[in-house]
C-alpha positions in Angstrom: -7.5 46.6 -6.7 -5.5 43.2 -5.5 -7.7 43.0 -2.5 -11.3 43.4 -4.3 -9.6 40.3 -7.0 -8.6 38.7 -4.2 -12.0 39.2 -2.2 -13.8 38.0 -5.6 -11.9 35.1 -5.9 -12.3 34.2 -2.4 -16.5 34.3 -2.9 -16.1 32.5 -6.3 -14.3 29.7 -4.4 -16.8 29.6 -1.4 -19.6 29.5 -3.7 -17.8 26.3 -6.0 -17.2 28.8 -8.9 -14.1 29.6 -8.8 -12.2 27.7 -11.9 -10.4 24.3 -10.7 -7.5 23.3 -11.3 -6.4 19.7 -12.1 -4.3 18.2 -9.2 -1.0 17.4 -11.0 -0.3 13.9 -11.4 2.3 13.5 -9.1 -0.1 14.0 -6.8 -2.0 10.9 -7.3 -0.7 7.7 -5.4 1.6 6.0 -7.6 1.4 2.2 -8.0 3.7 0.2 -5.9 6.3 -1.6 -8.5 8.7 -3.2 -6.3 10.0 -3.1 -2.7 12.5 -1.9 0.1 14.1 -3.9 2.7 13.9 -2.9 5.9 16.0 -5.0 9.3 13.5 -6.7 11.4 13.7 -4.8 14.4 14.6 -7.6 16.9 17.8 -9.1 14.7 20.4 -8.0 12.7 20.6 -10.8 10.4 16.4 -10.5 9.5 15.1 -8.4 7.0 11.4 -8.0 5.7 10.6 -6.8 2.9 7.7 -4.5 2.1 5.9 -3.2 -1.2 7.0 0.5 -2.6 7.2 2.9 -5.3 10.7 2.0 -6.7 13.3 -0.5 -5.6 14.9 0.8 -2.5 13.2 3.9 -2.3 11.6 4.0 1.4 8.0 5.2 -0.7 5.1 3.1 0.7 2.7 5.5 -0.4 1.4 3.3 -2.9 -1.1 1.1 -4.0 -2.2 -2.0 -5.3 -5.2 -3.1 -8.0 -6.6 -5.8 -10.5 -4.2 -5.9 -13.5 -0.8 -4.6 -11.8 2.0 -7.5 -12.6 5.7 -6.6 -10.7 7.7 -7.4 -7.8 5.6 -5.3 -5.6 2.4 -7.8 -6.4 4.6 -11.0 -5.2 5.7 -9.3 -2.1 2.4 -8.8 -0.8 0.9 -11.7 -1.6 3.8 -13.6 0.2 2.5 -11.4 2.9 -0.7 -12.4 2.0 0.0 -15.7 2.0 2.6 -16.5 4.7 1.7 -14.3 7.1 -2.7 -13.8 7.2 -3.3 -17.6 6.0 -4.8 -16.8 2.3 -4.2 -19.5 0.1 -3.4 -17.8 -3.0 -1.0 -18.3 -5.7 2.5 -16.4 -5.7 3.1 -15.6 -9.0 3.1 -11.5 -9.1 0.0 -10.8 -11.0 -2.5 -8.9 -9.1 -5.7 -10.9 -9.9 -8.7 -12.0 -8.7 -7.0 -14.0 -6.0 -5.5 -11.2 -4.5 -7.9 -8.7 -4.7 -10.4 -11.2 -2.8 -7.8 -11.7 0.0 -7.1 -8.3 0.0 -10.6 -7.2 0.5 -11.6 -10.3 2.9 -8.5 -8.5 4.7 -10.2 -5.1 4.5 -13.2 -6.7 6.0 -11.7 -8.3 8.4 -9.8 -5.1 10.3 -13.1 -3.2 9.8 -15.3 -5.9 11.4 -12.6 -7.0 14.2 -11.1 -3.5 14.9 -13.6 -0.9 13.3 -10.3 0.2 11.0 -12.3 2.4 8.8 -10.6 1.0 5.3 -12.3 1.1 2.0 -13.5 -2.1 1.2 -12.7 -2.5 -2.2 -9.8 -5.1 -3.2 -7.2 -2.7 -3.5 -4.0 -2.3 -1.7 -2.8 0.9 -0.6 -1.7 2.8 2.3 -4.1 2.3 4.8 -4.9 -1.3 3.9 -0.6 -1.5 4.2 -1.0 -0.6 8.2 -2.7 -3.9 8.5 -0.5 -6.1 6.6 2.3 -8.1 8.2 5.0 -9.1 5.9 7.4 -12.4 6.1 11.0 -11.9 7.6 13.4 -13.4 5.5 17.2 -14.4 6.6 20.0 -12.1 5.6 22.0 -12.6 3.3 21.1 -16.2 2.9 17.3 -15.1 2.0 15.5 -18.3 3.3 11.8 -17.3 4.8 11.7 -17.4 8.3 8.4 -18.3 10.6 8.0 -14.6 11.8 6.2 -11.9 10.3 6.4 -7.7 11.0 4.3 -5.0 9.7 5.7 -2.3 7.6 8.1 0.3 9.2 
């Protein structure tokens, strides 16, 4: 009897009848609210910074959209800023500044490289993979000329 269920349920589910399930919400990519520091590869008195799910936490599966307002916001737009050119304000508050540098970002890595990113304004883990990131002095934190991508 558990295999005919289990045969039934398999043809309901090839067909698209079986009954879904809602993905639980910890499946969903959380929004980025502040950052990790990671040591610049090359020094070890350079760290960069780079936008995550928690202070400290290593999680850069995260994103970025129009109305988030945190520490994760300023970092990448210090990224966005320092480090790709954009001349935007940094002030944490994911407007429509940074969503038009993020996207002219986007469009950029898919019309230079063919990178395959959605071109829609919002940060996240693949746009992340193009983003370079200021180095910053440690412990004095002063901003130094270099930039790194995330780890």
């Amino acid at each position: 009897m558990r295999i005919l269920k289990g045969a039934v349920a398999a043809l309901l589910l090839s067909a698209g009848l079986g009954v879904g399930t809602a993905a639980p919400a910890s499946a969903a990519t959380p929004q980025c609210t502040s950052w990790t520091t990671y040591w610049a590869p090359f020094s070890t008195t350079t760290v960069t910074h780079v936008p995550t799910a928690g202070y400290q936490t290593g999680n850069q599966n995260c994103e970025l959209k129009i109305g988030a307002h945190n520490d994760a916001v300023t970092v990448l737009q210090r990224g966005l800023k320092y480090c790709h050119g954009y001349n935007i304000g940094v002030d944490g508050e994911y407007g429509p500044q940074t969503r038009g540098a993020v996207l002219d970002l986007q469009q950029w890595a898919n019309g230079a490289f063919n990178a395959g990113l959605e071109e829609d304004g919002e940060w996240g883990p693949h746009t992340r993979d193009w983003t370079q990131f200021p180095d910053w002095t440690w412990p004095a934190n002063v901003r130094t000329n270099r930039c790194d991508h995330a780890p």
